[in-house]
Backbone bond lengths (Angstrom), bond angles and torsions (degrees), N, CA, C in turn:
res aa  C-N    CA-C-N  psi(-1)  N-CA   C-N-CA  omega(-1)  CA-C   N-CA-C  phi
1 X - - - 1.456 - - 1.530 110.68 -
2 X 1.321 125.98 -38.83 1.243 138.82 -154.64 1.562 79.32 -86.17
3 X 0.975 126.06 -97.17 2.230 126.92 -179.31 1.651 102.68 -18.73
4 X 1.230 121.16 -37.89 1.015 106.43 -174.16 1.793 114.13 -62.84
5 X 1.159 89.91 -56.27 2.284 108.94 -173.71 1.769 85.02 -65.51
6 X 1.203 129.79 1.73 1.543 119.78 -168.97 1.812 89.36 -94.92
7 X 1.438 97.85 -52.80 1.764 98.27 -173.05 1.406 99.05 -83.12
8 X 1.031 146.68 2.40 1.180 128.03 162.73 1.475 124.15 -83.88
9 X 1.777 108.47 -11.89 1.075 99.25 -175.29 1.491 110.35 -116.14
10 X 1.253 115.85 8.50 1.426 135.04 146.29 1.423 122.03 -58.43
11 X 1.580 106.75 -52.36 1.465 91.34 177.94 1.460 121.21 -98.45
12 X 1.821 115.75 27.46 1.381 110.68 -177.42 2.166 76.71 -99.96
13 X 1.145 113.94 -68.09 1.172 104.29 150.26 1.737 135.31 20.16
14 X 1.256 124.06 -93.73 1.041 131.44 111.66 1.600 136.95 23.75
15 X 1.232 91.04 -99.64 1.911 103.32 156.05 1.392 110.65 -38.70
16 X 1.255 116.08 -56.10 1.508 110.23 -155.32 1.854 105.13 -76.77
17 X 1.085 104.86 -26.41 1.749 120.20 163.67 1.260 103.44 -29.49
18 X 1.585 91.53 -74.23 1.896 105.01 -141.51 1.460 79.29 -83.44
19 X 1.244 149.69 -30.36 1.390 145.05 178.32 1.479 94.06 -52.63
20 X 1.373 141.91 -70.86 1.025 153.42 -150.95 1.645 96.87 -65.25
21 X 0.971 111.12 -43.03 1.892 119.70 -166.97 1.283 117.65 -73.79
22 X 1.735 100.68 -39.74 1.707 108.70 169.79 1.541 112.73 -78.05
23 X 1.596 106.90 -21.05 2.092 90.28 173.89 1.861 107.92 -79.04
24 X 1.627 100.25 -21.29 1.752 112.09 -173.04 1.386 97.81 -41.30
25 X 1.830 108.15 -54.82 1.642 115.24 -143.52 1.589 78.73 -89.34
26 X 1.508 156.36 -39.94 1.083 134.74 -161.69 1.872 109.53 -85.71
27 X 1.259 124.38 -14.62 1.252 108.84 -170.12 1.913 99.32 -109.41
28 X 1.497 98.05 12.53 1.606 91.78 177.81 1.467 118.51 117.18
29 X 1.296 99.34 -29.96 2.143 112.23 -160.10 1.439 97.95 163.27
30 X 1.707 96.05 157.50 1.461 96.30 151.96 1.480 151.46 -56.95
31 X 1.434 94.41 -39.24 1.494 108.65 172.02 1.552 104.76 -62.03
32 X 1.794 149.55 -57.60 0.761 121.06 161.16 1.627 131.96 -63.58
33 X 1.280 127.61 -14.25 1.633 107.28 157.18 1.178 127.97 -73.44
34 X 1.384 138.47 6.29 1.439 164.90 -172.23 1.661 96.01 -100.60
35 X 1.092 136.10 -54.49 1.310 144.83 -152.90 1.611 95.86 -103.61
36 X 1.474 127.48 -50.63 1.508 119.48 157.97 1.342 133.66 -36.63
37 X 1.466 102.56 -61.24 1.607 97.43 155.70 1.197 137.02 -31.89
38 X 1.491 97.14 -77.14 1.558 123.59 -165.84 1.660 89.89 -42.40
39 X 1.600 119.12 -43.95 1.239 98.43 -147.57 2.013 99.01 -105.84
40 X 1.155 118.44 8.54 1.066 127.23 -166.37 1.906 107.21 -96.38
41 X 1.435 96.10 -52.67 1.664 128.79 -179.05 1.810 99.63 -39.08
42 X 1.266 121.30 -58.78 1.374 133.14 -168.44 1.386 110.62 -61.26
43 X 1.887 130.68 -40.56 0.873 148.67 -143.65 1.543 112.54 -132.74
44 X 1.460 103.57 7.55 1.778 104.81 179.65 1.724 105.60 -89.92
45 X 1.119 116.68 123.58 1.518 113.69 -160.14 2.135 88.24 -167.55
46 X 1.080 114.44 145.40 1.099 129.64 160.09 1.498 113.17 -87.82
47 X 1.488 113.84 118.20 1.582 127.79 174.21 1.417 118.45 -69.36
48 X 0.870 124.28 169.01 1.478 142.22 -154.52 2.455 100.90 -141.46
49 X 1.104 101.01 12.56 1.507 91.64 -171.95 1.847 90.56 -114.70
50 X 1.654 69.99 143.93 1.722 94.74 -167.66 1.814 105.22 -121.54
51 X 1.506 114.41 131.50 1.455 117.47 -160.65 1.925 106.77 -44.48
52 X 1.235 119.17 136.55 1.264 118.97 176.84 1.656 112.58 105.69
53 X 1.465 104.26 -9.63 1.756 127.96 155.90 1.201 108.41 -46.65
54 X 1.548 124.51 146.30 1.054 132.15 148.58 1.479 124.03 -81.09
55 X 1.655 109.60 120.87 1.541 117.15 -171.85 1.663 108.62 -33.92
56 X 1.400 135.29 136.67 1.660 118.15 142.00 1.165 122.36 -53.54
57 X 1.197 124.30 155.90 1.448 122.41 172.75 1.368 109.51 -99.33
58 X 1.280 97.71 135.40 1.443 119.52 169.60 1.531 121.54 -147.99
59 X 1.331 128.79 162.82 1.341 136.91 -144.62 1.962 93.70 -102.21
60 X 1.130 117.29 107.58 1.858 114.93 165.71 1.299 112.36 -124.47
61 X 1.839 105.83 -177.56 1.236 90.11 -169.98 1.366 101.74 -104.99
62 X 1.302 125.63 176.03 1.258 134.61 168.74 1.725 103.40 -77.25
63 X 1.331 100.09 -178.38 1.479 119.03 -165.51 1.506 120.17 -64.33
64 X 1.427 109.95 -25.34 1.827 141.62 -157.21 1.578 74.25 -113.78
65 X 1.113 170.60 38.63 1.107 146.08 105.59 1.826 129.75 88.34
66 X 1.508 87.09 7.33 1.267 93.77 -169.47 1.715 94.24 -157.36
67 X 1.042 136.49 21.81 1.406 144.31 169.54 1.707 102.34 -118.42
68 X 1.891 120.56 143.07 1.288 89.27 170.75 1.768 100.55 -139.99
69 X 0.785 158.79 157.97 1.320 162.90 160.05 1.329 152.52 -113.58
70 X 1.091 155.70 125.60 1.417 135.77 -168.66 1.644 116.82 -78.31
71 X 1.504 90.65 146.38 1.679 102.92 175.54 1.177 90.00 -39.74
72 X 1.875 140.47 -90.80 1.135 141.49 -115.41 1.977 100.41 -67.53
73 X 1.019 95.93 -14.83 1.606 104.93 -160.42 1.947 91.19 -78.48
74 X 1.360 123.30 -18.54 1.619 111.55 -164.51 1.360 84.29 -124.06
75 X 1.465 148.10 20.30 1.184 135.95 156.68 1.645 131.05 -92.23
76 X 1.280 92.57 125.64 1.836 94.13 -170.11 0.645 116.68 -162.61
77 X 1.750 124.01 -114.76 1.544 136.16 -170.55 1.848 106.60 -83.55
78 X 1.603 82.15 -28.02 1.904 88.73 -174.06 1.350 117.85 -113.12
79 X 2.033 102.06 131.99 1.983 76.23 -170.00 1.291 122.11 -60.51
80 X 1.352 119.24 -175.22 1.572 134.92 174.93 1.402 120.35 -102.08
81 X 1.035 124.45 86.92 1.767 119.18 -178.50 1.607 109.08 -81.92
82 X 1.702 112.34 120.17 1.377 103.39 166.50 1.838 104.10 -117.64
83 X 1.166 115.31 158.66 1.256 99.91 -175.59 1.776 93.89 -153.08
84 X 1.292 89.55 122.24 2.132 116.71 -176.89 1.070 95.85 -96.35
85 X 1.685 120.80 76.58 1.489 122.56 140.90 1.191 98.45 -179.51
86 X 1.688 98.11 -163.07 1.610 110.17 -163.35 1.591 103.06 -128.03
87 X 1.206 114.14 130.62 1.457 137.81 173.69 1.776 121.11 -69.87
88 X 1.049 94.08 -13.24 1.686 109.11 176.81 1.243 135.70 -54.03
């Protein structure tokens, strides 16, 4: 019984390694799969907004990288383009 809970907890062990190693090589490094998580885990939820929704507000940064603002604050007369990815 005791060898048994021994290999079982070797190969959850294990798992969580090569789990850990395959998000390493996909999010860049460890330090960013560490920081993906952490910050992904809290906030993974399926939405409920349907096109013609009004954005939530939330706080991003501007373009210069070091300024940040809320959606509600650039919504008005002109639309709002945000765009979650990379052009590269």
């Amino acid at each position: 019984m005791n060898k048994a809970f021994m290999w079982i907890g070797i190969s959850v062990g294990a798992l969580l390694v090569i789990a850990f190693i395959a998000l390493s090589v996909m999010a860049g490094g460890p330090k960013d799969a560490v920081y993906m998580v952490r910050y992904a885990l809290p906030h993974m939820h399926r939405g409920n907004l349907k096109v013609g929704d009004a954005a939530p507000d939330a706080r991003v940064f501007a373009l210069s990288g070091t300024e940040t603002f809320h959606i509600r604050e650039r919504t008005g007369a002109k639309p709002l383009v945000i765009v979650f990815g990379s052009f590269t």
